[in-house]
N, C-alpha and C positions, 0 to 999 in steps of 0.2 A: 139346556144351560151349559154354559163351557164351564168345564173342572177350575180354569183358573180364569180371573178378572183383575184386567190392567186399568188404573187411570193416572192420567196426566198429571203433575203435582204442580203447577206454576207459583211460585214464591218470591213473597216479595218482602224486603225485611222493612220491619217498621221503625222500629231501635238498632242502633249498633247491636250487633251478635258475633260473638268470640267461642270457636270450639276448641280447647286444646287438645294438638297433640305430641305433645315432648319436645318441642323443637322451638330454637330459638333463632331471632336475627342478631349475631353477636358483634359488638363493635369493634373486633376484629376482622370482620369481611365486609364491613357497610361504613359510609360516611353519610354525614346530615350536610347540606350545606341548601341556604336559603330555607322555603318550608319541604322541601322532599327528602329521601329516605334514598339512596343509592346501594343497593347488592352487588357483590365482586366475589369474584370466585378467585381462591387463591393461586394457582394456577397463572392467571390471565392479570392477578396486579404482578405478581414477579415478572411478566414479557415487560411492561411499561414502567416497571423502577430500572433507574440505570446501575450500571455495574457497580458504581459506590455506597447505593442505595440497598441494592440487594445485601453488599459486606454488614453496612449498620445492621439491616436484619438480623443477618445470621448470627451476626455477634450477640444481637440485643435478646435471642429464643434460644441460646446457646446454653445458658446459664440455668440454674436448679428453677425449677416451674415456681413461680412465688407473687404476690401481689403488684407487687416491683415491676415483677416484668411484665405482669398485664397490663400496668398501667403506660410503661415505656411502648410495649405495642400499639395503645389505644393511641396514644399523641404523634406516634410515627408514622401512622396508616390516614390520622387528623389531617397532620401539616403534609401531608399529600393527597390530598382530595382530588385537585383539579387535576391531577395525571388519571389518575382510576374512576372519576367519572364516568370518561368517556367508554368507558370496558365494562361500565356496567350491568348484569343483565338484568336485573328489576330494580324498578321505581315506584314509589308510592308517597302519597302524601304524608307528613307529620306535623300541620301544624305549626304557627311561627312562635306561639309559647313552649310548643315540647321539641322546636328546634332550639331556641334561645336555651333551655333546659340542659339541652346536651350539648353545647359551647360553652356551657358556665362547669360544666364536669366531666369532661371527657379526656381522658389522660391525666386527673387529677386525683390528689385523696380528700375523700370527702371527709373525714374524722379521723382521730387518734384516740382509741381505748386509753382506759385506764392504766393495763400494765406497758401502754407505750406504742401497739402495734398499732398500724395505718391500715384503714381501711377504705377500697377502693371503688370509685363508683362503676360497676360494672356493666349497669348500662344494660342488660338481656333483652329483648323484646319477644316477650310470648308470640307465638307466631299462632295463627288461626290454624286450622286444616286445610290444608291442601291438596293439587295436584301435585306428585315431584317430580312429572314433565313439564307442564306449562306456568307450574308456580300460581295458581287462578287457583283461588279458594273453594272448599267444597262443605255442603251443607251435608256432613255426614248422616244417613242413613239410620245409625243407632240411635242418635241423638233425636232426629224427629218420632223416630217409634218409641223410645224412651218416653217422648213427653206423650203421644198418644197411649201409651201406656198407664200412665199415671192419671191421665182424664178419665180413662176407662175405670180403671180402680174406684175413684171418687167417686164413679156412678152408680158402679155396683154396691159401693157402701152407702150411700147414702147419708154422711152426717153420723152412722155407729161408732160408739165408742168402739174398743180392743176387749175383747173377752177376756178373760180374768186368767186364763193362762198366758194370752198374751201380754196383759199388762207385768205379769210377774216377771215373762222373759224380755220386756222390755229393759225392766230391773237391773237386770242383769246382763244383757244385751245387745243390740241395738238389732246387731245384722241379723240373728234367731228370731227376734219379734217380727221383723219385717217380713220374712221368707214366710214363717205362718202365717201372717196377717194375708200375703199376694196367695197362699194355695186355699186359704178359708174363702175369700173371694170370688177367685176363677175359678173353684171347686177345682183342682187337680194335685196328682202327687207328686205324679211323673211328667218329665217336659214334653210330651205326646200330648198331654193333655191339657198342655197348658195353652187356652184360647187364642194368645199371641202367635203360637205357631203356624198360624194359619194366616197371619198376615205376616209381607214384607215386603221393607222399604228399602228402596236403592240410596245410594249416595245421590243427592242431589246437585250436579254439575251446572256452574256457573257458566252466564252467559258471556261470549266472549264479545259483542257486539257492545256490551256493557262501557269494554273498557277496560282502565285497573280497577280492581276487583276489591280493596280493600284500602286502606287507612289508618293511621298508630291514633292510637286515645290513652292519655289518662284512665286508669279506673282508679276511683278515690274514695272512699267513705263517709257519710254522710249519720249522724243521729236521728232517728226517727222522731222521739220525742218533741213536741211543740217547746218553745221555750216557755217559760216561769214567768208572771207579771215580774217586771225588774231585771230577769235575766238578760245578761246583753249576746250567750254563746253559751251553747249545751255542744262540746263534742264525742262521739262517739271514742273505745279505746283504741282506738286504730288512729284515729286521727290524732289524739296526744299523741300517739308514738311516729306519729307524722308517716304512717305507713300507706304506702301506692304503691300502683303497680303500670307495669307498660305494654300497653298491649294490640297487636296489629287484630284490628275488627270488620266485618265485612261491615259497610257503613250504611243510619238508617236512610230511611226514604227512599229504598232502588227496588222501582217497579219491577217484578220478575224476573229475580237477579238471576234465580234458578232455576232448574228444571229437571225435577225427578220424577220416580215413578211409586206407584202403591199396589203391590197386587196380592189378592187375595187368595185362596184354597175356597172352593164351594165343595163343601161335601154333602150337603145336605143328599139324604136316599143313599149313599154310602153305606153299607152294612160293619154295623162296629161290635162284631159279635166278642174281640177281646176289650172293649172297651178302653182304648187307647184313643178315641176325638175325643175333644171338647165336649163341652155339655152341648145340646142345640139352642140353649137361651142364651148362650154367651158365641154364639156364630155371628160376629157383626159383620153388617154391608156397611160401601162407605159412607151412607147415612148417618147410620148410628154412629161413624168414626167421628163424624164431625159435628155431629149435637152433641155429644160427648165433651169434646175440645172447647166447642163453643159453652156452654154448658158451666164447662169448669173456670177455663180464662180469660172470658172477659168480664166478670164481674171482678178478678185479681187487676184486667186490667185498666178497667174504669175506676176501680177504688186508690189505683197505684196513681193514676194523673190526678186524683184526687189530692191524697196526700203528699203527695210533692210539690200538687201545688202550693198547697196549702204552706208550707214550708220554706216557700220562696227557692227552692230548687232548681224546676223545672224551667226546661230553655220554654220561653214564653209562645214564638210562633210554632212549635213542633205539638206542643200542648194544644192546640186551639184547634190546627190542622187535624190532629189525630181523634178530638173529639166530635168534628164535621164529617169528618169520615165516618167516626162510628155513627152519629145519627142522621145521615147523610148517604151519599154512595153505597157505603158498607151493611146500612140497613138491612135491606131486604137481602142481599145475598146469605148475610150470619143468620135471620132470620129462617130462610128456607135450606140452611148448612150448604149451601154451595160452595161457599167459602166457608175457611176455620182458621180462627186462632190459636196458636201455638204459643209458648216461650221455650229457646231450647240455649243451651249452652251454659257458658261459666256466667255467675251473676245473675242467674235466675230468680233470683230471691227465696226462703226459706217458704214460702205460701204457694211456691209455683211445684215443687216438689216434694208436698205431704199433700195429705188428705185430709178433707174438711172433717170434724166431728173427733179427729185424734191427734191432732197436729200436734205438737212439741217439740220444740226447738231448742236445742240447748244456747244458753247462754252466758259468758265466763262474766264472772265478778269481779273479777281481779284477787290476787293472792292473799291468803291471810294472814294477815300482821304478827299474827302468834305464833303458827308453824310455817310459814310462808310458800304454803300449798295450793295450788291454783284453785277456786271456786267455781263452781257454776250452778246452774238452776233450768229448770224445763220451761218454758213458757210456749203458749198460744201463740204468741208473734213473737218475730225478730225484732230486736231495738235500733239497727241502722240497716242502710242501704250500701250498695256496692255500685258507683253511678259511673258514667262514662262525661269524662270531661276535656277541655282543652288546655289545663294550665291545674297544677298540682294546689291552688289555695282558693280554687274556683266555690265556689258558693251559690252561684246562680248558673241561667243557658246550659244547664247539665240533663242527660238522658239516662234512662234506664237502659239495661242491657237485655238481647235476647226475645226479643217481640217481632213475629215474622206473621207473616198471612198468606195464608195455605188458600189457593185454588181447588178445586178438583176436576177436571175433564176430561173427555172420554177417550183414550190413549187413539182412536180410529179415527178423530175428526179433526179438522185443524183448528188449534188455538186461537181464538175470536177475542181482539185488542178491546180491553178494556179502559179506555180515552177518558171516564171520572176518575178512576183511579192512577192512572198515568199523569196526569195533567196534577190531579191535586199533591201528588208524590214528586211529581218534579217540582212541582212550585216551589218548597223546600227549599231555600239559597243557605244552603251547608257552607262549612269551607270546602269540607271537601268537593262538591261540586264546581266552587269558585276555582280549586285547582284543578278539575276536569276539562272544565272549559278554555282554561289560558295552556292546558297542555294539548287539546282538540287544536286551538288556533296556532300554536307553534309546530304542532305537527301541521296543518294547514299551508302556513306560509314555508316552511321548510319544502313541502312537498312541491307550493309552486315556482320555487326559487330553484328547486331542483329541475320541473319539467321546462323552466325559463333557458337554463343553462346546457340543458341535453339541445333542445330547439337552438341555442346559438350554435353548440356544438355541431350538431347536424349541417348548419349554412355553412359553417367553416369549412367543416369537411369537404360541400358539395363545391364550395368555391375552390378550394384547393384540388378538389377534379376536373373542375372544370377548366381552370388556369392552366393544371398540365397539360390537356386536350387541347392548346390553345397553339395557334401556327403562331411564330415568331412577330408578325406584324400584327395578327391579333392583338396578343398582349401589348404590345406598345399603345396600340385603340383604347385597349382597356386600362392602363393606365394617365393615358392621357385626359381620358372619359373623369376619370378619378379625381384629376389634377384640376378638373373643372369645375365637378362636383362639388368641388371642397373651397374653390374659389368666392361661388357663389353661396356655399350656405354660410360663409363666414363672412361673405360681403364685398371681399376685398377685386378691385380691380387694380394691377398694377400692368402698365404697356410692357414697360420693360422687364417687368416681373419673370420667376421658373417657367410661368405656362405660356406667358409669349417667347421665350427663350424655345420650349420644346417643341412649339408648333413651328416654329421655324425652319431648325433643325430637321423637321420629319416631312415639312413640305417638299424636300432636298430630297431626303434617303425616300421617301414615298413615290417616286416615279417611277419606281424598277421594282414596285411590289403590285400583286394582281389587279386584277380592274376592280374588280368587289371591296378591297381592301385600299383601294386608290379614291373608291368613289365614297366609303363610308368615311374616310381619313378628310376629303372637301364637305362633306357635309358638316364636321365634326365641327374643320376649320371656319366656314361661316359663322357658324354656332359662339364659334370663340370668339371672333374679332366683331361680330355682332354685342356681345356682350364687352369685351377692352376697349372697343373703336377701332374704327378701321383706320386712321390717319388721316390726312389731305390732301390732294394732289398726287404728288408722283408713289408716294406711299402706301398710296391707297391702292391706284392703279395696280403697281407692281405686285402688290398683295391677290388680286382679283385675277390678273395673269398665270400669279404661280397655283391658284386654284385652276386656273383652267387650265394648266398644261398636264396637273396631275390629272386629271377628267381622263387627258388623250393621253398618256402614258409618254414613254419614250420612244419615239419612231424609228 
């Protein structure tokens, strides 16, 4: 048995998934215009502002850093869009509600406090993880062994409450209770022996064949609770306070968007005479990785389409699709763990990241009337959700965040197209797909108006070599040829017309040009007065002469 074991990780996200990492798209180096999202490097919009444009700048960032002047930047960078389009280096879709969003506040203040000051809509857009060469999204590494982590955990517990030291350092807590809780677990003290060490995941790198790689959403908050006989609206405290957020997400339905790796430490027969491995009950293969997963979340995630649906929430087809899948195509793979379900990222929900049997969730109450001190309480569940939407008062066609479906295959064999699950995943008519496709077909027609235009280029050119190449009386052939050409695709026959003027003209100078160029010049001429007429009588004659004289040249 080899010490170490690699497999294939092929992932395909099921919901929008958002990882952050500190970075934002700021609306000072991006413009929105129609439903896409344009990037500029600053740099590269200063080449394409003109010299006047650049002084407003400098004048306008000159000044003490202040609200004022971000908002003066935002509307200056605005009403220039269509110069810095074209310099853009990434695009992605946003949506024609959270485009309309950011032309209703962009360069604007969105409110006046109390003592006066204005405050300004700034607009940030959380940016996923990424590459920061190719700007293509990356399904970090930590974050899926994170979630596999947390499945493992649950397994090993089983539904136990917290020991009664642990509950007291809960008490007191949070991060204490939890570090005892994972070494009581994985039995370890030291990170040698903590069972995870012996597994690792790479960064999951996105596929480029994909496309763009991700899409801006809404996240918005959503109350769990069922409404009340008579209630017309239960909102969560987030939503009184009208709070969202913005957020670029690698988008759902993309069949195997990524593709990482899992590899494990086999130590088993290993001699651990300082006692530094793992226990050997806690040495999982990728079996047990993904009974585990499976195990743990999809009963979170069958009970989650449940409740939203139930709620009137839930985007209607993404719901229907996901539960055909599960008992469907996805059956028997989750069934025998070849595949696992995962949720990773921000908005995971409070039940994707505890454990069954202790869960507790803090949740605020709002402040007390008396000392105006913030409240809270521990509960079994969370009371609202954290939902991905297109438009900030959305209420329904909303998705959860962070639902992916993990593959596993064997890093030595080639990856075998899974066409149930392709087909039912594209079925999907997202927007963002609908912007995939009209950006596929302009890239398309673009490409063939270009290969249109290189292919006339090319004739030009060879014509234009070939003209030079051309003896003196050639080219006259070749224009005359021209003058004919043009005669008749337009219809026109005139006797006295340019073309019987030149053929005239050239039966004269053409007697004293070679025999090849004397005989192709009578052929030409037939051709022509074939097509004007040849006249009547003496006209005619005399015309058929001066072909036959050019035949025999000048004597």
């Amino acid at each position: 048995m080899s010490f170490l074991e690699t497999w294939r990780l092929m992932i395909s996200t099921l919901s929008p998934v958002h990882i952050g990492c500190g970075e934002d798209y700021d609306p000072t180096n991006y413009v929105i215009e129609n439903d896409t999202l344009y990037e500029f490097e600053p740099g590269a919009a200063l080449e394409v502002l003109s010299a006047p444009d650049r002084e407003q700048l400098l004048k306008i960032v000159s000044g003490n850093a202040s609200n004022e002047m971000l908002r003066q930047v935002q509307a200056f960078f605005y009403q220039r869009r269509q110069a810095l389009i074209p310099v853009a280096t990434r695009w992605l879709p946003v949506g024609p509600s959270l485009a309309a969003f950011y032309r209703s506040r962009v360069g604007k203040t969105v409110q006046v406090e109390g003592d006066g000051s204005r405050l300004v809509n700034k607009l940030e857009i959380e940016r996923t993880f990424f590459n920061p060469v190719s700007g293509a999204p990356v399904l970090a590494g930590s974050s899926v062994k994170g979630a596999i982590r947390t499945a493992l955990l649950d397994a090993v517990n089983d539904g136990q409450p917290l020991t009664d030291e642990e509950s007291q350092l809960a008490k007191k807590g949070r991060v204490e209770a939890n570090r005892k809780l994972q070494q009581r677990l994985f039995q370890y003290r030291e990170f040698d022996q903590d069972p995870m060490r012996l597994v690792q995941v790479a960064d999951a790198c996105f596929l480029e064949e994909h496309g763009v790689g991700s899409e801006v959403r809404f996240a918005v908050n959503r109350r769990r609770r069922p409404l009340k006989p008579g209630e017309l609206s239960a909102q969560s405290q987030a939503e009184q306070r009208g709070l969202y957020q913005i957020l670029e997400c690698v988008p759902a339905a993309r069949y195997r968007a990524f593709s990482g790796q899992l590899t494990q430490q086999r130590v088993d027969g290993v001699a651990d005479q300082r006692n530094r491995l793992p226990v050997e009950a806690l040495r999982w293969d990728i079996g047990d990785i993904a009974a585990a997963c499976n195990r743990f979340y999809l009963p979170i995630f069958r009970q989650e389409l449940s409740q939203l649906r139930d709620r009137g929430f839930l985007d209607a087809a993404w719901g229907t699709a996901m539960e055909t899948l599960l008992d469907g195509a996805l059956a028997r793979p989750l069934q025998d763990n070849q595949a696992f379900l995962l949720r990773v990222g921000r908005h995971s929900g409070a039940e994707s990241v505890t454990l069954d049997g202790l869960r507790s969730i803090k949740i605020l109450l709002g402040k007390d009337p008396q000392t105006n001190k913030q409240r809270s309480e521990y509960r079994a569940t969370g009371t609202s959700w954290w939902l991905a939407a297109g438009e900030v008062q959305a209420q329904t066609g909303l998705l959860p965040f962070g639902w992916v479906l993990v593959e596993r295959q064997p890093i030595d064999a080639a990856p075998q197209n899974w066409l149930e699950l392709q087909e039912a995943l594209g079925s999907l008519k997202t927007d963002y797909r609908v912007w995939i496709d009209r950006e596929r077909e302009q890239a398309r027609q673009l490409a063939a108006a270009e290969t249109q235009r290189q292919v006339a280029e090319q004739a030009r050119q060879e014509e234009e070599a070939a003209a030079a190449s051309l003896t003196a009386e050639q080219r006259a052939l070749a224009e005359l040829q021209r003058c004919f050409d043009n005669d008749q695709k337009d219809g026109r026959k005139e006797p006295g017309g340019p073309l019987a003027n030149r053929i005239n003209v050239l039966l004269k100078e053409g007697l004293e040009w070679p025999a090849a160029d004397r005989a192709a010049l009578a052929r030409l001429a037939e051709a022509i007065y074939g097509y004007l007429g040849w006249g009547s009588g003496a006209k005619k004659r005399e015309r058929k002469d001066k072909i036959q004289q050019l035949r025999q040249g000048l004597s």
